[in-house]
matplotlib code that plots the C-alpha trace (Angstrom):
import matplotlib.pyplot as plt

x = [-10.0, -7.3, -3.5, -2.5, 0.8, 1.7, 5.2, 7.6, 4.6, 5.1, 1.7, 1.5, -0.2, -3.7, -6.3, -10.5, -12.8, -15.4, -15.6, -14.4, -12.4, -10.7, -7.4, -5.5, -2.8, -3.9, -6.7, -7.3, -10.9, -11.8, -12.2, -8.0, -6.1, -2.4, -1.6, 2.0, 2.7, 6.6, 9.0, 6.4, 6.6, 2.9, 2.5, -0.9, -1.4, -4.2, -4.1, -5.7, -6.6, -4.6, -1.2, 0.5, -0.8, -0.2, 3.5, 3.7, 2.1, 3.4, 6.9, 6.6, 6.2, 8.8, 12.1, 12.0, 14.7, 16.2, 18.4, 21.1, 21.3, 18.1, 17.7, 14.7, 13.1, 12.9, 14.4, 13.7, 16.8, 18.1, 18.7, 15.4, 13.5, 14.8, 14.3, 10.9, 10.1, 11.8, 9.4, 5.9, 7.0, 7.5, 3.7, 3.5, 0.8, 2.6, 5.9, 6.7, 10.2, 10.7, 13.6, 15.4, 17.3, 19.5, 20.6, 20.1, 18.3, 15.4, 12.9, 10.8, 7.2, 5.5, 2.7, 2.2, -2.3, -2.2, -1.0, -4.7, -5.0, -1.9, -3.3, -6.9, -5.1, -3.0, -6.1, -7.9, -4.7, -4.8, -8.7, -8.0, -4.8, -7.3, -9.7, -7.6, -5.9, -9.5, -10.6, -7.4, -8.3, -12.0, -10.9, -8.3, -10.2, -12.3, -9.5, -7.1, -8.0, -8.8, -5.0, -3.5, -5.2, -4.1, -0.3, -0.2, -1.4, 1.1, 3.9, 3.5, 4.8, 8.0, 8.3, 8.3, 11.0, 12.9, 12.4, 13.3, 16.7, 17.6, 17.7, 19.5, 22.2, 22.2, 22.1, 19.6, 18.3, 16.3, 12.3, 10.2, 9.6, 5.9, 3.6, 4.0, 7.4, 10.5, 12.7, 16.2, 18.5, 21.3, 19.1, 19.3, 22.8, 22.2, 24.0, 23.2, 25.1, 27.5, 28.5, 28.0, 29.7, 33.1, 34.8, 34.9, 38.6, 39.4, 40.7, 39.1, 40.0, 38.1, 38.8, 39.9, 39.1, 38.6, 35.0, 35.0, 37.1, 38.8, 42.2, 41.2, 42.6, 41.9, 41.6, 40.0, 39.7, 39.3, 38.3, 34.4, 33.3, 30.6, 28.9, 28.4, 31.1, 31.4, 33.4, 33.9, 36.8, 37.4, 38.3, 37.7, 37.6, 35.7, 36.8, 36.1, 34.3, 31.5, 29.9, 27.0, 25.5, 24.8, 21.8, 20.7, 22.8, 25.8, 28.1, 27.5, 29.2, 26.7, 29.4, 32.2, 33.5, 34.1, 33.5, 33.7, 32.3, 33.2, 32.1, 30.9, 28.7, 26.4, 24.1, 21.3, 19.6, 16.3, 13.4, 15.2, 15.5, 14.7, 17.3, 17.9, 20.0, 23.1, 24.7, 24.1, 26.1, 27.1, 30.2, 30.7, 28.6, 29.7, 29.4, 27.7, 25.2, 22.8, 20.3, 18.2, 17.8, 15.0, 16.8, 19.3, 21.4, 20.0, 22.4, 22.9, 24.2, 26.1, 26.7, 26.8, 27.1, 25.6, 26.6, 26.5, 24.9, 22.4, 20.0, 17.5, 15.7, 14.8, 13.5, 12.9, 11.9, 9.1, 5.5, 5.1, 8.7, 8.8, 11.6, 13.1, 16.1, 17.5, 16.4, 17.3, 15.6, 17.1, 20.5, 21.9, 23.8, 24.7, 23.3, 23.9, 22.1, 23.2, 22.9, 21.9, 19.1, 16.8, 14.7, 11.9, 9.7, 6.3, 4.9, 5.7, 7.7, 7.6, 9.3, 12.9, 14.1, 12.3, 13.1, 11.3, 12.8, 12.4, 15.2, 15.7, 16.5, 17.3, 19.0, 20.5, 19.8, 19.9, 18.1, 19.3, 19.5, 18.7, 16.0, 13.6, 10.8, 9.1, 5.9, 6.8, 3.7, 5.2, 8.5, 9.5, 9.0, 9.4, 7.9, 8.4, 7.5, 6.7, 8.9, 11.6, 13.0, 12.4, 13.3, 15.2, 16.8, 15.7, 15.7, 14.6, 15.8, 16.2, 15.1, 13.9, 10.4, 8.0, 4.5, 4.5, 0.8, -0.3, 1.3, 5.2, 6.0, 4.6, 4.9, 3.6, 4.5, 8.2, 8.8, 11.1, 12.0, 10.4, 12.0, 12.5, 11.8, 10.6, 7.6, 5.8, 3.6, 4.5, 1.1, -0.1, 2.4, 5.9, 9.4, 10.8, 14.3, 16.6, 17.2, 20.5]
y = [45.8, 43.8, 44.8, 43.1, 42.4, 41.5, 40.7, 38.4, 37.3, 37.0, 37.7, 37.4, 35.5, 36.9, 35.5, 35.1, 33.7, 36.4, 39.1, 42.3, 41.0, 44.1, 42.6, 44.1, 42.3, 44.3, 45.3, 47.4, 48.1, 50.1, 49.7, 48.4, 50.1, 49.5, 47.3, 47.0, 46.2, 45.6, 43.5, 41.9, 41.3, 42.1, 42.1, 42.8, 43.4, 46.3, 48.4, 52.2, 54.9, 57.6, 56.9, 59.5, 59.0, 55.1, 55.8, 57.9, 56.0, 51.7, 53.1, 54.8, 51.1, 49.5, 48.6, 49.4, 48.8, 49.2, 52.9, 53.0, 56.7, 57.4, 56.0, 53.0, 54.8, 53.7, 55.0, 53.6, 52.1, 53.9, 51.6, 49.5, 52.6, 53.1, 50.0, 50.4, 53.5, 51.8, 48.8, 51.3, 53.9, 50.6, 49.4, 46.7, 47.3, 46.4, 45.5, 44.2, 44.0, 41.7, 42.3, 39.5, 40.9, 38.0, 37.5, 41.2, 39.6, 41.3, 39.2, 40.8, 39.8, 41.5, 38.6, 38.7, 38.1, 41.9, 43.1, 43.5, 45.9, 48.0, 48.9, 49.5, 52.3, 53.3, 53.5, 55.8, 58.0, 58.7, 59.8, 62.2, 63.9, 64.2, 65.6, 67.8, 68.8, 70.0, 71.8, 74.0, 74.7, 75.4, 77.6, 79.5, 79.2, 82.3, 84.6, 83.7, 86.5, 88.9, 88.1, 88.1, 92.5, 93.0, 91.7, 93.5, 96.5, 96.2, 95.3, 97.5, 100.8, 98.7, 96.3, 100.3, 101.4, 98.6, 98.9, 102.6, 101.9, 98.9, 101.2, 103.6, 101.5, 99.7, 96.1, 93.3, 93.5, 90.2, 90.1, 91.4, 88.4, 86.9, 84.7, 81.4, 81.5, 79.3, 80.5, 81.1, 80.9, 83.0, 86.1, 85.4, 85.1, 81.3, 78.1, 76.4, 73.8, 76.2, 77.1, 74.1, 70.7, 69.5, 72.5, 72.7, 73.0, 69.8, 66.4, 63.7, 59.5, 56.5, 55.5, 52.2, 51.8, 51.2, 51.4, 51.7, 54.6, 53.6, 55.7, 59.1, 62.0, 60.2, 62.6, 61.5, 63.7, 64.0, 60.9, 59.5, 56.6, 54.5, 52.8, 53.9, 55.2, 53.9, 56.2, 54.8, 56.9, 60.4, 63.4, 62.5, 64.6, 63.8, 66.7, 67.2, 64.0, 62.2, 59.8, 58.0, 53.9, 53.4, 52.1, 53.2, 56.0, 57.9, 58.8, 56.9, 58.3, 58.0, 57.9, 59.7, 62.4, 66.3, 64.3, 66.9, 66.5, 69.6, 70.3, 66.7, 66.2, 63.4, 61.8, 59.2, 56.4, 58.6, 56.8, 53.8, 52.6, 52.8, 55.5, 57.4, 60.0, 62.0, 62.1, 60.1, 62.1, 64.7, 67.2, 70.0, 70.0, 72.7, 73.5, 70.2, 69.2, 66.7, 65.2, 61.9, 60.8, 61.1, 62.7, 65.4, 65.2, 63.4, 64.9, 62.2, 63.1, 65.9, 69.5, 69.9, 72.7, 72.9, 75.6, 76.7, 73.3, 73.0, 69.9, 69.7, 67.2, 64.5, 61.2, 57.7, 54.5, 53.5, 53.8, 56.8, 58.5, 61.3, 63.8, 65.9, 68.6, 68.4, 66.6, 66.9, 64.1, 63.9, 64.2, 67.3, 70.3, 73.1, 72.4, 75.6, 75.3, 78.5, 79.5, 76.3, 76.3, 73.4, 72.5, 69.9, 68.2, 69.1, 65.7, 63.7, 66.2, 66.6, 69.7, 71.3, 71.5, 68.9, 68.9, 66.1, 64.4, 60.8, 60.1, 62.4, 66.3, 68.9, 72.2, 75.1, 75.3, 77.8, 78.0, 81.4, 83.1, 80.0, 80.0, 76.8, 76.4, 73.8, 72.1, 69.8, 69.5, 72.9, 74.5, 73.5, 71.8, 71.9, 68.9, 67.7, 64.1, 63.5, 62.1, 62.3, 65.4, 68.8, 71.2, 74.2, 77.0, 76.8, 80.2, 80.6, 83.5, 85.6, 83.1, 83.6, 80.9, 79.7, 78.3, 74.4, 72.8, 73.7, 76.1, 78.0, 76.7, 73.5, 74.1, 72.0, 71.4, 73.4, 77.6, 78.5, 82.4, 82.8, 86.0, 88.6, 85.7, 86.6, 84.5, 83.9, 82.1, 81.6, 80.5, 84.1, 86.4, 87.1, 85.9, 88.7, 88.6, 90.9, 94.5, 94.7]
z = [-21.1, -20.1, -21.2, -24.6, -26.3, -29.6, -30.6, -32.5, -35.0, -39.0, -40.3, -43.6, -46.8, -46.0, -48.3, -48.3, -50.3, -50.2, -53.1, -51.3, -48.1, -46.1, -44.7, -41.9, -39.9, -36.3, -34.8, -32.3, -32.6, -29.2, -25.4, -25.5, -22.4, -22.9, -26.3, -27.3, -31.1, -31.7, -33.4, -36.0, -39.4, -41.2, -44.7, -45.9, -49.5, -50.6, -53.1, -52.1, -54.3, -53.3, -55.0, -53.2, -49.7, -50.5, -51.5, -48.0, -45.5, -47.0, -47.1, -43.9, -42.2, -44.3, -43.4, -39.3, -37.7, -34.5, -34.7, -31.9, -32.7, -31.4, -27.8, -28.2, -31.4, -34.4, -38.1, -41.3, -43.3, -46.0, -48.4, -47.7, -48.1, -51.6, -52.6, -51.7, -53.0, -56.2, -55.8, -55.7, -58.4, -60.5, -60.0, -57.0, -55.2, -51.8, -50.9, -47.3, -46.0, -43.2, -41.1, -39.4, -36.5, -35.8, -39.5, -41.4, -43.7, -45.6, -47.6, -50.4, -50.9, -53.9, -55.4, -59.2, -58.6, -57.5, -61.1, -61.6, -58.9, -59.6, -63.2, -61.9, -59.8, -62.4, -64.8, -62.0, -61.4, -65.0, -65.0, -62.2, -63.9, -67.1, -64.5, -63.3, -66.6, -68.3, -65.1, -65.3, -68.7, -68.3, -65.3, -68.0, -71.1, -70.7, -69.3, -71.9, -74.4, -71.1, -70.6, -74.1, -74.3, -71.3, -72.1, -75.3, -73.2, -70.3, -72.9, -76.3, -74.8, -73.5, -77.4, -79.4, -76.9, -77.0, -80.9, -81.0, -79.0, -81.0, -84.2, -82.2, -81.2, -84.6, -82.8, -82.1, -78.5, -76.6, -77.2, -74.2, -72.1, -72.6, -70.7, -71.9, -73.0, -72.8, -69.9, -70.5, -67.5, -69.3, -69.0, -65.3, -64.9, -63.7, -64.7, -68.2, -70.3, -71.7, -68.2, -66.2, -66.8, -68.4, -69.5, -73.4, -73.6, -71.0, -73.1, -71.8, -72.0, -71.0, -67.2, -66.7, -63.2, -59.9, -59.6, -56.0, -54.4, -51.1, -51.2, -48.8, -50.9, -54.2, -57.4, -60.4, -63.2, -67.2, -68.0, -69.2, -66.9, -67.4, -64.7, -61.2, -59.4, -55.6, -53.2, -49.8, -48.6, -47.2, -49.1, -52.7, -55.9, -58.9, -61.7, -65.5, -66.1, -67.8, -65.7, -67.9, -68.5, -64.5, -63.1, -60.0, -58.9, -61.1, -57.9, -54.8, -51.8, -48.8, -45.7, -47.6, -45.8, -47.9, -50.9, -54.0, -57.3, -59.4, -63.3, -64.1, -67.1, -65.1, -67.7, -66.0, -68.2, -69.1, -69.8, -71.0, -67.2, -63.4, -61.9, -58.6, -58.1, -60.2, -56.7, -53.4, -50.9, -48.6, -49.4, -52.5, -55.5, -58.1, -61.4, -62.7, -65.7, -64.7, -66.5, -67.4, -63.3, -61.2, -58.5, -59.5, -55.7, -52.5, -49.8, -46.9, -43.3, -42.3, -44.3, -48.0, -50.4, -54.0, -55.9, -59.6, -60.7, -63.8, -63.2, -66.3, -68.5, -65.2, -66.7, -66.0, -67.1, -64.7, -64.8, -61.7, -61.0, -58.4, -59.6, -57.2, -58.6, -54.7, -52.0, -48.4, -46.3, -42.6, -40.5, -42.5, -41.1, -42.8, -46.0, -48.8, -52.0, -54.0, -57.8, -59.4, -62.2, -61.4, -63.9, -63.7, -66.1, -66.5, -65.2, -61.9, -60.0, -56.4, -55.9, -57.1, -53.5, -51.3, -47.3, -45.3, -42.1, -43.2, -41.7, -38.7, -37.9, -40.2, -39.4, -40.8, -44.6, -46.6, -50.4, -52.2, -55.7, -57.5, -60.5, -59.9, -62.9, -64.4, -63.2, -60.4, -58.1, -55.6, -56.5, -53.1, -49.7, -46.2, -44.3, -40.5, -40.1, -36.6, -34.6, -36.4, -35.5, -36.1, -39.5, -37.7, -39.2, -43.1, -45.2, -48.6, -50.1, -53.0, -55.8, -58.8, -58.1, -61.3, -59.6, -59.8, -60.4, -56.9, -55.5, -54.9, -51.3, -49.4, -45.7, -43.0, -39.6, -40.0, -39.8, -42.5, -43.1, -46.6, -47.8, -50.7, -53.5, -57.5, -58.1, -61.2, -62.6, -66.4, -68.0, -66.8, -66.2, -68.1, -67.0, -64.5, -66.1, -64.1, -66.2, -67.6]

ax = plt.figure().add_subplot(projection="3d")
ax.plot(x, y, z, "-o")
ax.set_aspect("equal")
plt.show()
């Protein structure tokens, strides 16, 4: 029971010539007092059942590197951790980044033999979401008529009065709200495409360039760009434009100070590509339309405020995408997210809001009078990932809240004040539109 140490070692290329071989690049197998693993690169290729566990735990020992923010931990790169999330939603079974201190390099290994793999997964994901899908409806099926009476019940008083006051005020007035139903975020006073977005009455010509912003102050305004739009300077303002063709991300600002994007039409590939986010940032996010992304807005460091944005119709080109409307995923302070309409599809969403500390602390945010529908798999989340620091201060607050697949509110190892919030559940229950 000697001490053992393990460092500096590339491990990698595994192989056996048995049928069902079990690789791992470490053991530590019991009776070990004192074993230090650090500063290897191990890339062991195995493909697990549980996609979303797998997309957790590989990423989470991707991309290490040594943070001199944090005193001797360790943080996982930004930018490798998107590529690798990239690389799984896309179908490898495994992707390993090797980090070369002395040289930065990163070196991607993703073998073509485990193809086989990725689609026996893939094949058994599907059978459990067609699993899942006919239990909900045997569990539904025999209430639904027991629901239907007891609608018209709860309902046909209101539909005559409503009837009897339209007559009497000689005008047409809005159906009663049913279960089931399409929701319609004017009713709620909330942001939709007439209200968010390029202004109707702003002229707009084709921008000519830069691509990459590095004048502080900078304004750019009116005009439709196509591509992404780099912004690596302080205090820049992106007004009354159409940002559409990018790839990966439609504004990139990570590291730009109080950058503000303000009644943008943002417009993501769809499902004719692989995208990220609308916006990569931290700053002021008002009044935009944003649509065809995976991600609506991924804050980054620092505070942020997102207000009066309408993020709908999420889509993507890979196999497995994970759309968020907002996601907030370490380093922020003072984040506000306030009357947006988040909208997500009814397939492959995470959550509308989705706080997790991948990449350290979070504190002080606030989630109010927004109206979050859709079938992501919760409406939101709240996640602390020990040890990377702890989720203080959240509230979420006077929202109007549809039930995603599971549930309203994931919670786990985080306290956030949960308060005076409209849920419903619209395959049982009718839309709660505020009276007039």
């Amino acid at each position: 029971m000697a001490p053992a140490r393990s460092r500096d070692n590339y491990i990698h290329d595994l192989a056996s010539g048995v049928a069902d071989p079990h690789y791992d690049g470490i053991t530590v197998l019991g009776r070990q007092n004192h074993v230090v693993i650090e500063h290897n690169a191990i890339s062991v290729y195995e493909t697990v059942a549980g996609c979303q566990t797998y997309h957790q735990d590989q990423v989470r020992w991707m991309g290490l590197v040594r943070d001199p923010d944090q005193q001797g931990g360790t943080s996982m790169n930004r930018s490798l951790f998107f590529v690798a999330m990239a690389c799984l939603a896309a179908g490898f079974s495994s992707v390993c980044f090797a980090q070369d201190h002395a040289t930065g390099d990163s070196n991607k290994l993703s073998p073509e033999e485990w193809q086989s793999r990725v689609n026996a997964t893939r094949e058994r994901l599907e059978q459990r979401r067609e699993e899942l899908r006919l239990e909900r409806e045997k569990r539904l099926g025999p209430k639904r008529e027991e629901l239907r009476l007891e609608r018209e019940k709860r309902l046909g008083p209101k539909r005559d009065e409503l009837r009897r006051e339209r007559e009497n005020k000689g005008g047409e007035l809005p159906p009663p709200p049913q279960a089931g139903s399409i929701i319609d975020p004017t009713r709620f006073g909330l942001p939709t495409a007439d209200t968010a977005g390029v202004p109707a009455d702003v002229t707009l010509t084709n921008y000519s360039g830069p691509m990459t912003i590095t004048t502080p102050g900078a304004v750019i305004k009116n005009v439709i760009i196509n591509g992404t739009l780099s912004v690596k300077a302080a205090n820049v303002t992106i007004k009354n434009c159409i940002i559409q063709n990018f790839g990966w991300w439609g504004i990139e600002g990570e590291g730009a100070a109080n950058l503000r994007i303000e009644n943008c039409d943002i417009i993501g590939p769809g499902a004719r590509a692989a995208s990220n986010s609308a916006i990569l940032g931290s700053g002021t996010f008002v009044g935009n339309d944003i649509r065809g992304v995976t991600i609506g807005i991924q804050t980054t460091d620092g505070a942020s405020t997102i207000r009066d944005n309408y993020i709908h119709d999420l889509a993507s080109g890979v196999a497995d995408p994970h759309y968020d409307g907002i996601t907030v995923l370490g380093r922020q302070n003072h984040v506000v997210i306030e009357h947006n309409t988040i909208s997500l599809p009814n397939d492959h969403g995470t959550a509308a809001v989705f706080i997790k500390n991948d990449f350290g602390p979070i504190n002080d945010v606030v989630v109010r009078n927004n109206l979050i529908y859709g079938d992501p798999s919760y409406a939101m989340y709240v996640a602390a990932v020990t040890p990377n620091g702890a989720i203080t201060n959240v509230a979420i607050e006077n929202n109007y809240i549809e039930r995603g697949s599971y549930g309203y509110i994931a919670v786990e190892n985080s306290k956030p004040t949960i308060r005076n919030n409209i849920q419903w559940d619209n395959q049982r229950e009718p839309i709660p539109y505020p009276k007039r």
